[in-house]
C-alpha positions as CSV (number, residue, x, y, z in Angstrom):
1,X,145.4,132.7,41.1
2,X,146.6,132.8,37.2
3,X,144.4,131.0,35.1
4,X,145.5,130.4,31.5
5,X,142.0,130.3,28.9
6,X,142.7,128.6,26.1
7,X,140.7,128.9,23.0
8,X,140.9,128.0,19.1
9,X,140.6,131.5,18.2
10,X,140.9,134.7,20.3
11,X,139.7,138.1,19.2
12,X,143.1,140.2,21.3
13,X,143.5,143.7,21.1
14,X,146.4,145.8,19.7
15,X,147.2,148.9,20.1
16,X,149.6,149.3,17.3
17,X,146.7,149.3,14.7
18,X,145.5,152.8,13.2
19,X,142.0,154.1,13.5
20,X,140.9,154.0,10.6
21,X,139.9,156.1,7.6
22,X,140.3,160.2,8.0
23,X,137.1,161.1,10.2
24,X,136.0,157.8,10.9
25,X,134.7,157.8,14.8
26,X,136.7,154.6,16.0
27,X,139.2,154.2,19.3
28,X,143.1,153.9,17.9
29,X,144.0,150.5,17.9
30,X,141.9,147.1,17.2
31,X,141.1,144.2,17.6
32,X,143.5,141.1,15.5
33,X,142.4,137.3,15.1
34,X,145.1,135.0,17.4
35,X,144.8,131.3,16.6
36,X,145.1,128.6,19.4
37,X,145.8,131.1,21.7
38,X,145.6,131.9,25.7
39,X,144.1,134.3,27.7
40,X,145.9,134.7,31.2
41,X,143.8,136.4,33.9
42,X,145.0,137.3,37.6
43,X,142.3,138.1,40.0
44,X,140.5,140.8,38.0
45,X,142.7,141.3,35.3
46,X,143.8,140.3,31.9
47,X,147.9,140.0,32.3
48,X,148.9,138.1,29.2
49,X,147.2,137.4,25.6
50,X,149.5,135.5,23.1
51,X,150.3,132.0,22.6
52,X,149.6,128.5,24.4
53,X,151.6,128.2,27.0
54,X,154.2,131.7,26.8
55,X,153.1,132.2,30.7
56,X,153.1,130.4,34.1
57,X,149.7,129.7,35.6
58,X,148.1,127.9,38.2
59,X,145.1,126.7,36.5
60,X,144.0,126.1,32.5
61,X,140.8,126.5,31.2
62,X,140.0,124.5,28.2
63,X,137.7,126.2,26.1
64,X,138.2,124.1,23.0
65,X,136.4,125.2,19.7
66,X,135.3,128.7,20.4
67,X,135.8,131.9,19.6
68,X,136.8,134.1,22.5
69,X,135.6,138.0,22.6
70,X,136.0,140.6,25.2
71,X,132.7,140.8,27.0
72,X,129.8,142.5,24.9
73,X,128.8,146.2,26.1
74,X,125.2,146.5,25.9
75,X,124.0,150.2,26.0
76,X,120.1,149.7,26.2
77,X,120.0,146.3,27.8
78,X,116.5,144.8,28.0
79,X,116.0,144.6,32.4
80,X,112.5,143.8,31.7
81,X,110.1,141.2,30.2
82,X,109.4,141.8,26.8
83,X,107.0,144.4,25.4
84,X,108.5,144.2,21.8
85,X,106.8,141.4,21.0
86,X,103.2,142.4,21.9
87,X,103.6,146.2,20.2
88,X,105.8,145.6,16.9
89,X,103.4,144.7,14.5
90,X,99.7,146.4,15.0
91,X,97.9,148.3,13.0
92,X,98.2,151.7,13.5
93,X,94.4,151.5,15.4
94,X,94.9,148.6,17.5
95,X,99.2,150.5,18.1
96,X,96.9,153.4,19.7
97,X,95.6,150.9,22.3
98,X,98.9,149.7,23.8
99,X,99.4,153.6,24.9
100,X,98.0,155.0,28.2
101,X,94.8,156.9,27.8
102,X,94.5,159.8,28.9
103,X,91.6,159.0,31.6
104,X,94.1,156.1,32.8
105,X,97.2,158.4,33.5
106,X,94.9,161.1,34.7
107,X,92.8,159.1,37.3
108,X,93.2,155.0,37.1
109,X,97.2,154.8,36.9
110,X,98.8,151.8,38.7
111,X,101.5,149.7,39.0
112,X,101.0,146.1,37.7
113,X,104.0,144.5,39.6
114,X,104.8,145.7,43.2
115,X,108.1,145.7,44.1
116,X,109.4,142.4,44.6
117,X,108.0,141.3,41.0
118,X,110.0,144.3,39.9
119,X,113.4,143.5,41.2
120,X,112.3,139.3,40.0
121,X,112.1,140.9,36.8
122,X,115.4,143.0,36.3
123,X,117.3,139.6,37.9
124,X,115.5,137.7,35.1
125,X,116.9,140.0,32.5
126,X,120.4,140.4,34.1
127,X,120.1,136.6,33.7
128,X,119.2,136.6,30.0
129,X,121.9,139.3,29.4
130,X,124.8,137.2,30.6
131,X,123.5,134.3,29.4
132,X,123.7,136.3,25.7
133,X,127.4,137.2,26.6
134,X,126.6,140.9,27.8
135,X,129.0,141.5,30.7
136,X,128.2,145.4,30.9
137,X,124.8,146.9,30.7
138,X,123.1,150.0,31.0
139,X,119.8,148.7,31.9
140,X,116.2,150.1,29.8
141,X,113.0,148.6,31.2
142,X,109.7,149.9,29.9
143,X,107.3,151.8,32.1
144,X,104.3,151.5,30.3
145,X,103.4,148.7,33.1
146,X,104.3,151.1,35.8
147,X,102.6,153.6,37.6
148,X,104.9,156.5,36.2
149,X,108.8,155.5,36.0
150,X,111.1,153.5,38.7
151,X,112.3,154.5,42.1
152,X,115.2,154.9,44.1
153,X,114.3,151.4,45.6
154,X,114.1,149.7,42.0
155,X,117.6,151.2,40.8
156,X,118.9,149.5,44.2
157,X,117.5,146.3,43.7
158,X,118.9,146.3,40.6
159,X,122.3,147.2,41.5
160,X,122.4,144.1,44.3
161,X,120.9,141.7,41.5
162,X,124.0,142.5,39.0
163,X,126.2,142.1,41.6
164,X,125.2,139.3,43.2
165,X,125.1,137.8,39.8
166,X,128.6,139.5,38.2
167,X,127.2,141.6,35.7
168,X,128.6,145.3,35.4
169,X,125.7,147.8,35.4
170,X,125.9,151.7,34.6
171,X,122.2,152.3,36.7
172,X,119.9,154.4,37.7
173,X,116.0,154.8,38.4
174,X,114.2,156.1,35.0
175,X,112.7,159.5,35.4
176,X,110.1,161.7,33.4
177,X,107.6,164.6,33.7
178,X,105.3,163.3,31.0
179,X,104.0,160.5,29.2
180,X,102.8,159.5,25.8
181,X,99.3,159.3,25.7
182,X,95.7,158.8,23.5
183,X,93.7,161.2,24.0
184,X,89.2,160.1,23.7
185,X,89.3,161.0,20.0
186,X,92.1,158.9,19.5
187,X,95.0,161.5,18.8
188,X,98.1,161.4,20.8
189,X,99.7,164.1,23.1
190,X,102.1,163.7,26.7
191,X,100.0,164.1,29.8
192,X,102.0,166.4,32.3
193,X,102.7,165.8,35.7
194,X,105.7,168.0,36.7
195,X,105.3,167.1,40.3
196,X,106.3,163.2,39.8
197,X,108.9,164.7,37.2
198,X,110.9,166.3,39.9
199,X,110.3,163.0,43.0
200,X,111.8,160.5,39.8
201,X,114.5,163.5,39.5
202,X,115.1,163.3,43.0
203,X,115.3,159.6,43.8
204,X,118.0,159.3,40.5
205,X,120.2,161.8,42.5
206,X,119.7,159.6,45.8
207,X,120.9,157.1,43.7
208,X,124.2,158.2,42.5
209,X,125.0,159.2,46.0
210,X,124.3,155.7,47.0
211,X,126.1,153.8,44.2
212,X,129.0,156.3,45.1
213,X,129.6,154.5,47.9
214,X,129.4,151.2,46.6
215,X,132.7,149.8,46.9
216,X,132.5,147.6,43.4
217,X,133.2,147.9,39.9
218,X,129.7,146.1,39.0
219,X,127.7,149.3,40.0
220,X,128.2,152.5,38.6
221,X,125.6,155.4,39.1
222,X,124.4,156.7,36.1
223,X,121.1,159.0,34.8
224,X,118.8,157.4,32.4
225,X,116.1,159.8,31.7
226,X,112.8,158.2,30.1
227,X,112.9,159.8,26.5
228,X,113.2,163.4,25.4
229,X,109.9,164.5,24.8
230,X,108.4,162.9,28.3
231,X,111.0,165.7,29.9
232,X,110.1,169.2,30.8
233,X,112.6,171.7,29.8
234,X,113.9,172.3,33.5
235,X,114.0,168.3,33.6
236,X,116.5,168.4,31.1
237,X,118.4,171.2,32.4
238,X,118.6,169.8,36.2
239,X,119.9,166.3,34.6
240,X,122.5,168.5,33.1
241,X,123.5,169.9,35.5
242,X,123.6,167.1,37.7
243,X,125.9,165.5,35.6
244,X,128.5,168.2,35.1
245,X,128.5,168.3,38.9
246,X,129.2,164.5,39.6
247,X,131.0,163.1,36.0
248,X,128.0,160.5,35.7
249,X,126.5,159.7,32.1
250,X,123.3,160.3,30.9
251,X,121.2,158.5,28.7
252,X,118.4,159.5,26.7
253,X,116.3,158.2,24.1
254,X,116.0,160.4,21.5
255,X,115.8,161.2,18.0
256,X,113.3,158.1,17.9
257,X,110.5,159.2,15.8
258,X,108.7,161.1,14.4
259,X,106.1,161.9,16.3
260,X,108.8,162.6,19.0
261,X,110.1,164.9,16.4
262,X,106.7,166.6,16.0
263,X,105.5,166.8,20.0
264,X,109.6,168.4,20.4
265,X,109.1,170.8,17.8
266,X,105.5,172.2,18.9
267,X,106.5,172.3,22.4
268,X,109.6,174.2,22.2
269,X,110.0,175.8,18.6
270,X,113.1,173.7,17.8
271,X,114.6,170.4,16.5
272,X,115.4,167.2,19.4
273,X,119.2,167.8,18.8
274,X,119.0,171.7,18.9
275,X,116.9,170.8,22.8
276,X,119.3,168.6,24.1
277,X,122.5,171.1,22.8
278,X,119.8,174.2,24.7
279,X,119.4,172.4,27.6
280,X,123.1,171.4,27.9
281,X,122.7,167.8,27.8
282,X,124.6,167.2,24.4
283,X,127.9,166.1,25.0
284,X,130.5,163.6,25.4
285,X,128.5,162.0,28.7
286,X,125.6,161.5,26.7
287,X,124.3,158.3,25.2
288,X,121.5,158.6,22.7
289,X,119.8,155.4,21.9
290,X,118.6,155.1,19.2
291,X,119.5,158.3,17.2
292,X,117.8,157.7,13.7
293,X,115.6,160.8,13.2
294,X,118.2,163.4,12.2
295,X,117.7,166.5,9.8
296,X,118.7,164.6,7.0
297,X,116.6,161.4,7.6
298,X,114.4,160.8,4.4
299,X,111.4,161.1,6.0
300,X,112.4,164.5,7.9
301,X,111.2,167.4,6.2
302,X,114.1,169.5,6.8
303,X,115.8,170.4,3.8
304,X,118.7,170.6,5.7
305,X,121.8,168.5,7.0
306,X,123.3,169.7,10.0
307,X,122.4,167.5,11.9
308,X,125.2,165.0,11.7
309,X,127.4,167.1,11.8
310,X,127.1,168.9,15.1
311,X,126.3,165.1,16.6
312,X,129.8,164.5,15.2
313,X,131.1,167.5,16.8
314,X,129.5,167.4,20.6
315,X,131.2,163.9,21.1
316,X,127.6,162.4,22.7
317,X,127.5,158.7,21.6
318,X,124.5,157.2,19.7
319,X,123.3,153.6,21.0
320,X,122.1,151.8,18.0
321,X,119.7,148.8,18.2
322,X,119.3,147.8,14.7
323,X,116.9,144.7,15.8
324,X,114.8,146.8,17.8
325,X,114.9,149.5,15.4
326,X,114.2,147.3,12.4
327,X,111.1,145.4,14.5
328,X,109.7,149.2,14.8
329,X,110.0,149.9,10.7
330,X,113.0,152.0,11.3
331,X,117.2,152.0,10.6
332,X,119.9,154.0,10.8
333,X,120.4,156.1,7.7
334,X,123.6,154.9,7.5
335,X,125.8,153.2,10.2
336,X,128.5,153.8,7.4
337,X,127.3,157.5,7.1
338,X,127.2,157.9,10.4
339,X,130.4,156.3,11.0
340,X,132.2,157.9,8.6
341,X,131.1,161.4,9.6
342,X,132.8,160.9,13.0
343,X,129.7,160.0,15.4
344,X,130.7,157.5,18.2
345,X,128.4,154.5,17.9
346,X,127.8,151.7,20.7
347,X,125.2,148.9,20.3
348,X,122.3,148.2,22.3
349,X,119.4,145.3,22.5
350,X,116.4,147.6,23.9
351,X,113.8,144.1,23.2
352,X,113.8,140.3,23.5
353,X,116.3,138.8,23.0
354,X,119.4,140.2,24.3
355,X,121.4,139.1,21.5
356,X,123.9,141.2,20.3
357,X,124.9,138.7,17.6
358,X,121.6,138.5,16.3
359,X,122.1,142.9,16.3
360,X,125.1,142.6,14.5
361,X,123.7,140.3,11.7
362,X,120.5,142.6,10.7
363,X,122.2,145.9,11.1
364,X,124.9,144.8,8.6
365,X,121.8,143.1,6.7
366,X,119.9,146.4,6.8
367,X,122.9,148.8,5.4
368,X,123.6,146.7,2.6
369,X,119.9,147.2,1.4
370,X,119.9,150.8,2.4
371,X,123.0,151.5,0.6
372,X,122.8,148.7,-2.3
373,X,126.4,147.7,-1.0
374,X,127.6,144.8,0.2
375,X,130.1,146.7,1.8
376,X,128.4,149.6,3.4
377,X,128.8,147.8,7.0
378,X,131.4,144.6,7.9
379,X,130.5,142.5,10.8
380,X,134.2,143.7,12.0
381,X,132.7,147.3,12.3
382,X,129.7,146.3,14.1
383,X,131.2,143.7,16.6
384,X,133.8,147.0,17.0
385,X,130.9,148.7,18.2
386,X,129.6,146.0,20.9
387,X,132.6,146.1,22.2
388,X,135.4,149.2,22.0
389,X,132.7,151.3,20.7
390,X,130.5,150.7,23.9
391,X,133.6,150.6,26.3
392,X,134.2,154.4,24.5
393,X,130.9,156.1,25.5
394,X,131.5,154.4,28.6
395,X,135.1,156.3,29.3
396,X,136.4,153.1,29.8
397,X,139.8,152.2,27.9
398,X,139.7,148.6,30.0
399,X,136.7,147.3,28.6
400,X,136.4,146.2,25.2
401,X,139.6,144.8,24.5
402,X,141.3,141.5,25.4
403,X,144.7,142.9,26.4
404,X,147.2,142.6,29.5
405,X,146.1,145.7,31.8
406,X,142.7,145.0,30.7
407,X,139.4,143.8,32.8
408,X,138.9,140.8,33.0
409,X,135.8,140.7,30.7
410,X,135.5,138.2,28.4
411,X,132.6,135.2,26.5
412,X,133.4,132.6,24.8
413,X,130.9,131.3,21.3
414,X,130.8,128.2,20.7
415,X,131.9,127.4,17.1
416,X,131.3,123.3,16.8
417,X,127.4,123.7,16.6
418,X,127.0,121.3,13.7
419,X,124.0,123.6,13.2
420,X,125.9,126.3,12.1
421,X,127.5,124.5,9.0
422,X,131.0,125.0,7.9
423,X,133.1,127.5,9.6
424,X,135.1,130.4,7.7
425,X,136.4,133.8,9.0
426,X,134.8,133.0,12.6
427,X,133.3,136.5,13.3
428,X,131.5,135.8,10.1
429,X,130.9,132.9,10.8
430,X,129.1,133.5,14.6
431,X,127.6,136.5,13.1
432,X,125.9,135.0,10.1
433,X,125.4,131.4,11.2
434,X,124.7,131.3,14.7
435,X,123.5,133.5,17.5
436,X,124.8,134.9,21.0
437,X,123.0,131.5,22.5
438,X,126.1,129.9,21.5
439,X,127.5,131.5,24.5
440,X,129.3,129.1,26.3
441,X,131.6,130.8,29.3
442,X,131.4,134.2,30.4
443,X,134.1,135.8,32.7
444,X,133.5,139.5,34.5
445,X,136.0,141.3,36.3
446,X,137.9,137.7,36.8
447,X,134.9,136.0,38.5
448,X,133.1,133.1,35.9
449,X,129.9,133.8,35.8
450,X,128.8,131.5,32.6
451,X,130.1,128.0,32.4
452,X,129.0,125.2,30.2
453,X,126.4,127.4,29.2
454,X,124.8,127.9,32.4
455,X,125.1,130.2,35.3
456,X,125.7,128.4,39.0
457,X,122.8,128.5,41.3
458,X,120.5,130.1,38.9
459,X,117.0,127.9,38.6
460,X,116.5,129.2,34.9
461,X,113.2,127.3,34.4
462,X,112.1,127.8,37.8
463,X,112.6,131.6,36.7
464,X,110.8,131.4,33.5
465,X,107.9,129.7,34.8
466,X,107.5,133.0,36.8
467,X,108.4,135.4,34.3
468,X,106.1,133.8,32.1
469,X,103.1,134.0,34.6
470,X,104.1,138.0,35.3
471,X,104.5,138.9,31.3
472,X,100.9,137.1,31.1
473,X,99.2,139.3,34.0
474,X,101.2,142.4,32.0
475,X,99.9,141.7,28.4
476,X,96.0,141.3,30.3
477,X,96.6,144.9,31.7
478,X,96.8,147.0,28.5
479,X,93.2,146.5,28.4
480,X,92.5,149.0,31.1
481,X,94.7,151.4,29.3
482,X,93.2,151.0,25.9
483,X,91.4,154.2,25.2
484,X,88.8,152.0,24.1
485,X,89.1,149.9,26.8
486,X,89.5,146.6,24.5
487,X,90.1,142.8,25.5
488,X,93.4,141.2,25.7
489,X,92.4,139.0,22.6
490,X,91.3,142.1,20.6
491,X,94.8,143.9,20.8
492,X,96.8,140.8,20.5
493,X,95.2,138.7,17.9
494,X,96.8,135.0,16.8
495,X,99.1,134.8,13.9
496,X,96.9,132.2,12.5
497,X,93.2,131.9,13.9
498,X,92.5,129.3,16.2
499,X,90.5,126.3,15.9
């Protein structure tokens, strides 16, 4: 079947536009503004973009005031419920008791969901993600409510949940030899178990074998190591290896912080970047959310600035999460620096919610105060990044882009909210004025999977009830791995005080 989408204003690809300025990491070609417009799609792909009516096609979808976008690539997609909002904004003392102690990872360590509530948990999230307009996602769910990482077993469940819903997932079961802990005098080191390092390591490289032989676009294998200094050095070689061998990606958080910076440097004598380019791992397969903490960074004593550079060089993309970043008291020093210097950037959500839009709209924010310039970041470069940028670390020149030969990937904003005022430029517009809950149809590989703002045969409030009653049993179990071993109500205190 054709189906003709018709929409007010269409964000099409074209290939005849130049990349950009000299250096500048960005895919030849962009995106151009189309007004009153049509999207034709034919099973799973895009066949025509231009205007109203130039093609024959069995069926037309009005979308009316909208603004229609290829699908939104999200790099560090929240599969989890929220953490972000119980850890962003502690002192430093009561930011020590949402860690593991090291009693708790040494003798008392446990999983607080079994295994159905897990795989509940990751549909939830697929569930937010689409409903936000993500149609690809490379999943990130915290462990800290585990009882080390995720299995071979979770990474399956989450495969059949995207597809079952039609979301597009790069996946694979998270995987460390070490954790971040608090040690009784209240200092923090990485308790070592090398042993679970190696069954996580093991049950990823089930897992690609399995997703191998998944006949579906919507599950790709990938290897999503925890973060870089919760991996032994043979970890990180074996996932590098492993890679090379099957073509997968690999993503790793790193470059994070800065006690990540310190724990890499006393462990093995060198920088994060100069580890991962040591253990082979830095390269055009890998993904690097969030990237911040170079050589260069203000608050890296370095005295150098190399480290961009060879970023630049190696190809390896950096997923940046300027929400999540900024919730942490941290930024990207610059996106335009960055940008400019050659480094391939994607975007990512890593917290609650999974709004891109909302991304978008404090990274820009954020580089104009970093830079004192209103134009050290345009919401053109940044929704660039959600989408081609994203479908580039991916290796995927058919995601991204609303052209004919193109996936089928595409969400439509809404536009007519009188909430969001007056409408001008309309990716300034949605950027500035409204958020990625405007999303009001959503379209993967050719199947609808959003319409009218909702997604068929999903019980959303029956699902939040649930969710809700799982994130309260998780916020009650950092308590038994507070150091201090400290009530619920004495790590998370009220905004205000209640009466």
């Amino acid at each position: 079947m054709r189906r003709g989408l018709r929409a007010r204003h269409v964000l099409a690809y074209s290939s005849e536009l130049t990349a950009g300025e000299p250096g500048a990491a960005r895919p030849a070609g962009g995106h151009v503004m189309l007004t009153d417009a049509e999207v034709v799609v034919e099973d799973s792909r895009i066949v025509a973009v231009g205007p109203r009516g130039a093609e024959p096609v069995d069926d037309v979808i009005e979308l009316g005031n909208v603004l229609l976008l290829p699908g939104l690539v999200d790099l560090d997609a929240l599969s989890d419920i929220d953490h972000t909002i119980l850890d962003s904004w502690q002192s430093r003392e009561l930011g020590l008791g949402l860690q593991w102690s090291r009693d708790y990872a040494t003798h008392r360590r446990r999983a607080v969901f079994d295994a159905g509530e897990r795989a509940f948990i990751r549909e939830y999230s697929f569930v937010q993600l689409l409903l936000h307009g993500v149609t690809t996602a490379m999943p990130i769910a915290s462990e800290v409510h585990s009882d080390w990482a995720e299995t071979f077993d979770d990474a399956v469940a989450m495969a059949e949940a995207a597809r079952r819903l039609g979301l597009r997932v790069y996946v694979g079961p998270a995987y460390r030899s070490g954790v971040n802990v608090v040690d009784a005098d209240g200092t923090r080191s990485i308790y070592w178990n090398e042993e679970l390092g190696e069954a996580g390591f093991d049950g990823a490289a089930e897992f690609l074998d399995w997703a191998a032989g998944q006949d579906s676009d919507l599950v790709h294998g990938a290897l999503l190591p925890c973060r870089i200094e919760t991996l032994s050095e043979d970890l990180m070689r074996r996932t590098a290896e492993l890679a090379s061998e099957t073509g997968v990606l690999v993503r790793l958080h790193a470059l994070q912080g800065l006690l990540e910076r310190r724990f890499i440097l006393e462990r093995f004598g060198a920088s994060p970047l100069a580890v991962l380019a040591r253990t082979g791992l830095l390269g055009p397969n890998l993904l690097i959310p969030h990237g911040i903490y170079l050589d260069a960074h203000p608050l890296v004593d370095a005295d150098t600035d190399d480290d961009l550079g060879t970023l630049a060089a190696s190809g390896a993309a950096i997923v940046h999460c300027p929400l999540t970043s900024g919730r942490h008291a941290s930024a990207l020093n610059t996106f335009d620096r960055y940008r400019r210097a050659g480094v391939r950037i994607a975007l990512g959500t890593d917290s609650f919610p999974p709004d891109l839009l909302r991304g978008i709209d404090i990274g820009v924010t954020i580089a104009k105060v970093l830079t004192h310039r209103l134009d050290a970041a345009t919401y053109a470069d940044y929704l660039t990044a959600a989408t081609l940028g994203g479908a580039d670390a991916l290796g995927r020149s058919d995601l991204g882009r609303l052209a004919a030969g193109a996936t089928a990937d595409l969400v439509a904003f809404r536009l007519d909210d009188p909430r969001d005022g007056v409408l001008d430029d309309p990716v300034r517009t949605l950027c500035m004025n409204s958020t990625a809950r405007a999303a009001d149809f959503v379209m993967v590989a050719g199947r609808i999977t959003v319409r009218d703002g909702v997604i068929p045969g999903v019980d959303l409030p029956a699902m939040t009830r649930r969710a809700q009653a799982l994130f309260d049993r998780m916020r009650a179990a950092y308590s038994e791995r507070d150091y201090l071993r400290r009530p619920a109500e004495e790590l998370f205190p009220p905004s205000f005080p209640a009466r």
